[in-house]
C-alpha positions as CSV (number, residue, x, y, z in Angstrom):
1,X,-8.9,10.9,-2.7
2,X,-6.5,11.0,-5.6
3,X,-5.1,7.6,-5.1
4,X,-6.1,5.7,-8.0
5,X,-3.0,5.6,-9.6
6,X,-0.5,5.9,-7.1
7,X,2.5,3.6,-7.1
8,X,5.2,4.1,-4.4
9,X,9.0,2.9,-4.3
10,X,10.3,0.6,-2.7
11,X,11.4,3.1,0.1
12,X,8.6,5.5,0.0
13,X,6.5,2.6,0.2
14,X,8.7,1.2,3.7
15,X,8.2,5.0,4.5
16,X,4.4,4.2,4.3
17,X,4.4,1.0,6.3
18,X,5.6,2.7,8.8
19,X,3.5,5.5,9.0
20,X,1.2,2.9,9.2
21,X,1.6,0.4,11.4
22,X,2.8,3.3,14.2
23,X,-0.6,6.2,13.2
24,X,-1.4,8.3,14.4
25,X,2.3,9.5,14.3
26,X,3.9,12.6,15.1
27,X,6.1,14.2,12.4
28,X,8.9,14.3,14.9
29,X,8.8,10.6,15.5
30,X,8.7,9.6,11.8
31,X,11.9,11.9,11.5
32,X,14.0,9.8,14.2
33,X,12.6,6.7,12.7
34,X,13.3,7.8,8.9
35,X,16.9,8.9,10.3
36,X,17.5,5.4,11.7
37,X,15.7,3.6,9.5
38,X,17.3,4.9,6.1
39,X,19.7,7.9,7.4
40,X,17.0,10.5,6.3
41,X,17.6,14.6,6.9
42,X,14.5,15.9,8.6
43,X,14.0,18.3,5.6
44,X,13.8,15.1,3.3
45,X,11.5,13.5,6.0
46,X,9.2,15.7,5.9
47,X,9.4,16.4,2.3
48,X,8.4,12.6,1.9
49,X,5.4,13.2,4.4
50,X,4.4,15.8,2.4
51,X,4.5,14.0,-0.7
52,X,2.3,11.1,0.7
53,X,0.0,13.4,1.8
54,X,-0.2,15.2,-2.0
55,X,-0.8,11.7,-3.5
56,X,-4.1,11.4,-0.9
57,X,-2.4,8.6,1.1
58,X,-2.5,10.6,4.6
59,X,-3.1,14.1,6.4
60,X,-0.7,15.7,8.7
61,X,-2.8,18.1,10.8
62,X,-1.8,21.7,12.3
63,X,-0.3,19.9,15.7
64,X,2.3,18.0,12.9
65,X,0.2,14.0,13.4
66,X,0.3,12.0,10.4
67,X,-2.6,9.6,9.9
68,X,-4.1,7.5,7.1
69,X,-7.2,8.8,4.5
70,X,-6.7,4.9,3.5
71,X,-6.1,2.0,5.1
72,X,-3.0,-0.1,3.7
73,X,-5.3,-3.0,2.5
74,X,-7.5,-0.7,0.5
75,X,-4.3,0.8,-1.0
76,X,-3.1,-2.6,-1.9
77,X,-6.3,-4.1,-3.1
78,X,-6.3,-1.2,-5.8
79,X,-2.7,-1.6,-6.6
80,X,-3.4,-5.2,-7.5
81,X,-6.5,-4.1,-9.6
82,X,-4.4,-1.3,-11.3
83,X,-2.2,-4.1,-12.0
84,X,-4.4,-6.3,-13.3
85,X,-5.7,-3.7,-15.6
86,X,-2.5,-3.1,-17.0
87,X,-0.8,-5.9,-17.1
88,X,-3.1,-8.1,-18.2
89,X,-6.1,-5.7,-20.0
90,X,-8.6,-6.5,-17.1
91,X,-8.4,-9.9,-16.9
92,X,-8.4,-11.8,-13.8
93,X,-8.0,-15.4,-14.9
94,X,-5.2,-14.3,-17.3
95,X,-3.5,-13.1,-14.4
96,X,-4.2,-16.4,-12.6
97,X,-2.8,-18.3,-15.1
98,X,-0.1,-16.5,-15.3
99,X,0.6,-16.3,-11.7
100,X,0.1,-20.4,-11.1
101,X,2.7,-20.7,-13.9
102,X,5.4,-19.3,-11.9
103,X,4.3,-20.3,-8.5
104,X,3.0,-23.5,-6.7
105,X,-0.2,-23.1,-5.1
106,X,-1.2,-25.3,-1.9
107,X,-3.8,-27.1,-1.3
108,X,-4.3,-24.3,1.9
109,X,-4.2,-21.5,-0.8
110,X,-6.3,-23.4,-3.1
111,X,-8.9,-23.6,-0.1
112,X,-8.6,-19.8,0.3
113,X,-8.8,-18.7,-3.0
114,X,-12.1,-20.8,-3.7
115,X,-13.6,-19.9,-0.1
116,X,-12.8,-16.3,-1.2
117,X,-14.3,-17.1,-4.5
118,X,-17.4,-18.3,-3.1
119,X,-18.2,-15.5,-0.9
120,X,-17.5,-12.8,-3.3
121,X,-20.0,-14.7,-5.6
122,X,-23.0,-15.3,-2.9
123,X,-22.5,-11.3,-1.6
């Protein structure tokens, strides 16, 4: 899967959400959606369908049924590691630091984040 280093638009990326929250989906369905949904031609539907599918995202199949080759959290979880990388030059409590600078963390977030911590660490 050629995915690594994917980023979508904002509206490619709605496109994606709702391939999938609704797969498997038929081609035809994501055309009446896309047309309602952001007044898409079906040529330019499907040209984004086939795009998605280039970039290793998901397969349409000879009957027209798009589905996922990766799950949305696995696509954001590299995202925010590709980001990481980039942004920051690898560095995780950079981007933490960062991050907190900007936004207020909980005390329910601060719970998470270590509970996440700690499992991660004993696996």
């Amino acid at each position: 899967m050629e995915n690594q280093g994917l980023l979508l638009g904002e509206i490619e990326g709605s496109f994606a959400d709702m391939i999938w929250e609704r797969e498997p989906i038929s081609s035809s369905e994501l055309v009446h959606l896309a047309a309602d949904a952001f007044h898409w031609k079906r040529t330019t539907t499907h040209n984004v369908i086939s795009r998605l599918c280039e970039k290793g995202l998901f397969k349409r199949d000879e009957k027209g049924i798009v589905s996922a080759l990766i799950s949305k959290d696995d696509y954001q979880a590299q995202q925010s590691g590709r980001f990481v990388d980039i942004v920051y030059k690898g560095s995780l409590p950079m981007f933490v630091s960062g991050f907190v600078r900007t936004r207020k963390l909980t005390d329910r977030d601060i719970e998470e984040i270590v509970a996440m911590l700690k499992k991660e660490k004993d696996s």
